[in-house]
C-alpha positions in Angstrom: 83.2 112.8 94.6 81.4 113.1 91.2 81.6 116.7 91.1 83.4 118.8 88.9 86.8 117.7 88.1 89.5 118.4 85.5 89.1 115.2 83.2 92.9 114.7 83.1 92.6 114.7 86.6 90.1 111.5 86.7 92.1 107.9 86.5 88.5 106.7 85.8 85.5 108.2 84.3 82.1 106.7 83.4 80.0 108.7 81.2 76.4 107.5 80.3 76.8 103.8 80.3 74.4 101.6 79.7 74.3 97.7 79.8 70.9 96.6 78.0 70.1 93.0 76.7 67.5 92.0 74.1 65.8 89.0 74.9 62.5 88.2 72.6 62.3 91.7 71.7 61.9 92.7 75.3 64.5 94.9 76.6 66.2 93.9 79.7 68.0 97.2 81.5 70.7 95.6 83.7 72.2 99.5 84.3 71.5 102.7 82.4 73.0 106.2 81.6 75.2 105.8 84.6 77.9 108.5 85.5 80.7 107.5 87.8 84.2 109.3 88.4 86.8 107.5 90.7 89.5 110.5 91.6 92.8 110.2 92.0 93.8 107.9 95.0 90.3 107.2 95.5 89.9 103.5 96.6 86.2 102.7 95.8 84.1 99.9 96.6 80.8 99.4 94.5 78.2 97.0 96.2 74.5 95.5 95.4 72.6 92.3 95.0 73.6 89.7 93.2 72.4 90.0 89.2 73.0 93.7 89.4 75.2 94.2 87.1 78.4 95.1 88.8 80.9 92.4 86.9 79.5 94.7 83.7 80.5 97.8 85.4 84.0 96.7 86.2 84.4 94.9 82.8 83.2 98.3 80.9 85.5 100.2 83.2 88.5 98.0 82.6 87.7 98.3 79.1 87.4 94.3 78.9 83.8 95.0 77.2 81.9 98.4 75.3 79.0 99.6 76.9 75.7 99.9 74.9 75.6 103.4 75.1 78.5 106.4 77.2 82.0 106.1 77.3 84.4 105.8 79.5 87.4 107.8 79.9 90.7 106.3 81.1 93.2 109.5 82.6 91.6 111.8 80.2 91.5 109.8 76.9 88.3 108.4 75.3 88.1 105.2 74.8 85.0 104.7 72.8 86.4 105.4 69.3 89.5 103.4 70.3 90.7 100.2 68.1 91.1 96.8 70.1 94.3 96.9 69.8 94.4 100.2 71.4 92.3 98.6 74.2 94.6 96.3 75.3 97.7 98.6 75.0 95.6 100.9 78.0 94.6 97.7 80.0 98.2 96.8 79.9 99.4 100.3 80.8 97.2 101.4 82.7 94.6 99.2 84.5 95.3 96.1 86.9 93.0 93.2 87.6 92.4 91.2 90.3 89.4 88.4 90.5 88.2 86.3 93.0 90.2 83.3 91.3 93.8 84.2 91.1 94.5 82.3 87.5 97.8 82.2 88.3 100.2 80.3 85.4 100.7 76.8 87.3 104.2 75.8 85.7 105.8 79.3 86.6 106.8 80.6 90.1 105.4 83.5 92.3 108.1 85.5 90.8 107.8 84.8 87.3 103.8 85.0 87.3 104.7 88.7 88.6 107.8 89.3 86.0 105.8 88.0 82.8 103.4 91.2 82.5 106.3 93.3 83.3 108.3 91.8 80.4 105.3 91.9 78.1 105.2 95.8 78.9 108.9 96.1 78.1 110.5 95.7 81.1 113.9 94.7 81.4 114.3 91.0 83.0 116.6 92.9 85.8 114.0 95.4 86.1 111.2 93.2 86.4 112.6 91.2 88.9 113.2 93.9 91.1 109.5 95.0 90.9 108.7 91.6 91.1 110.8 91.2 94.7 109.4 94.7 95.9 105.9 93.6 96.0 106.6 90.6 97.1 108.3 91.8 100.4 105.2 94.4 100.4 102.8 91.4 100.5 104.7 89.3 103.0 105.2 86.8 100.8 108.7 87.0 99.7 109.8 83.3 101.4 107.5 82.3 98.3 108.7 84.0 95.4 110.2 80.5 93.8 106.9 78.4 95.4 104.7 77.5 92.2 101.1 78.5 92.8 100.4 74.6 93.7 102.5 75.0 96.5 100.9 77.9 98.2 97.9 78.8 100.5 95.0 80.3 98.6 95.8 83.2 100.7 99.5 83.2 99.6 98.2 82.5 96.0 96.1 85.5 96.0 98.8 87.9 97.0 100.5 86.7 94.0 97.9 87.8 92.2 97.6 91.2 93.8 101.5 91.7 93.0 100.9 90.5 89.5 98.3 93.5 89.1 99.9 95.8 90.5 103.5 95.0 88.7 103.4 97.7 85.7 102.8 100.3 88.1 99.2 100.7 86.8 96.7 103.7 87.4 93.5 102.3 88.0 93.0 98.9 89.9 89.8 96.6 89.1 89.1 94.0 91.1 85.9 92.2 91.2 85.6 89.8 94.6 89.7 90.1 95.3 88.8 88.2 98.4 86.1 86.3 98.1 87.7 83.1 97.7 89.2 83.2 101.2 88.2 82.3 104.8 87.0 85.6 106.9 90.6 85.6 108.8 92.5 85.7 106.0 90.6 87.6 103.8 90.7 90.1 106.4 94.5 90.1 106.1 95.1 89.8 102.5 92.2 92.5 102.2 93.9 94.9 104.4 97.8 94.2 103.2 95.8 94.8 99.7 94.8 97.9 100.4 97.8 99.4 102.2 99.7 98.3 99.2 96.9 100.5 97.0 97.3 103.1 99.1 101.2 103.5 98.7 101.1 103.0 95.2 98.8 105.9 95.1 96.4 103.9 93.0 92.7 105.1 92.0 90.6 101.7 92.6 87.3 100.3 91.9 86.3 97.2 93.8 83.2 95.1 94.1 82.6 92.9 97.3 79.5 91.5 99.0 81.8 91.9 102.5 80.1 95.3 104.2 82.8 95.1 106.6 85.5 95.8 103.6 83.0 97.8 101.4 82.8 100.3 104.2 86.6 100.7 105.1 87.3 102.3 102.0 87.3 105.9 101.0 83.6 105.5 99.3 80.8 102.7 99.2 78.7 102.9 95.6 75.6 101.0 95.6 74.6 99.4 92.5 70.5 98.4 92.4 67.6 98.4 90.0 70.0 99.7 87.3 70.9 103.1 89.5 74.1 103.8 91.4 74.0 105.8 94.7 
């Protein structure tokens, strides 16, 4: 699916980035001049060794960090020339997270960690609660919506998260190792619910997993190794 699409078209684009560390003036190429389009509704997972350099790729694509060289495109728009500020204003608008620790906010509930990006975005309270609820039913986890994350399963805790990401209705999900926290059986679960959730949100998705079984039920596997995507 890296063929020739209307850029506007592309939730995710990936132009020529590089990740390249000096160390003792030797050059250490994690991943270079790499070219990568996720389409719309695409859910995508990228795989590879350990040390390959795929936390980079998602952290350059969720513009968390800058690439050493390319740029990466996010619905169309550049986002090389952009400000910080201007950054974050995407990531919030545009781009979910989820990471194989949920770092949910301990002294708030299910429904509030879920409502507090929402409201942060400029959601109404009303509004955000309503979100909040829908995803929450979604994820089978509505019985816990005023459980604080201490009182919850890791399981339960990382459907929390996965609301929480998907809760300003974002583009592009990122998640790095969205299960890998969890035993087989219920990663299996959460991993599927996940994914029918992404699916009917009509998100565009990049995720990186060392499970094969997961990695190939998606719409495209991307394998990372000795700096080269195939």
């Amino acid at each position: 699916m890296n063929g020739h699409f209307n850029s506007s078209s592309i939730p995710l684009s990936l132009n020529n980035i590089s990740r390249i560390y000096n160390q003792g003036g030797q050059e250490l190429v994690v991943f270079k001049n790499i070219n990568l389009n996720i389409a719309s509704g695409e859910l995508a997972s990228l795989v590879g060794p350990s040390g390959a350099g795929k936390s980079s790729i998602l952290h350059i694509a969720g513009l968390l960090e800058l690439p050493d060289n390319g740029d990466v495109l996010v619905n169309g728009t550049k986002s090389s020339n952009m400000s910080d500020g201007e950054r974050t204003l995407i990531r919030r608008q545009s781009i979910g997270f989820i990471y194989q620790f949920h770092y949910l906010l301990q002294d708030f509930t299910a429904l509030e960690n879920i409502t507090i990006p929402q409201l942060l975005n400029g959601s109404s309270k009303e509004d955000a609660d309503i979100r909040s609820e829908e995803l929450l039913v979604k994820l089978n986890i509505i019985d816990r919506k005023n459980h604080l994350p201490g009182e919850m399963s890791g399981g339960e805790q990382q459907r929390v998260s996965i609301a929480r990401a998907l809760a300003n209705q974002p583009s592009i999900l990122i998640a790095d190792e969205p299960t890998g926290n969890l035993d087989p059986s219920t990663a299996e679960i959460v991993f599927n619910e996940f994914i029918k959730l992404a699916k009917e949100e009509g998100l565009s998705a990049l995720i990186a997993t060392h499970n094969m079984t997961l990695a190939d039920s998606l719409d495209r596997k991307i394998i990372l190794d000795n700096g080269s995507i195939y």
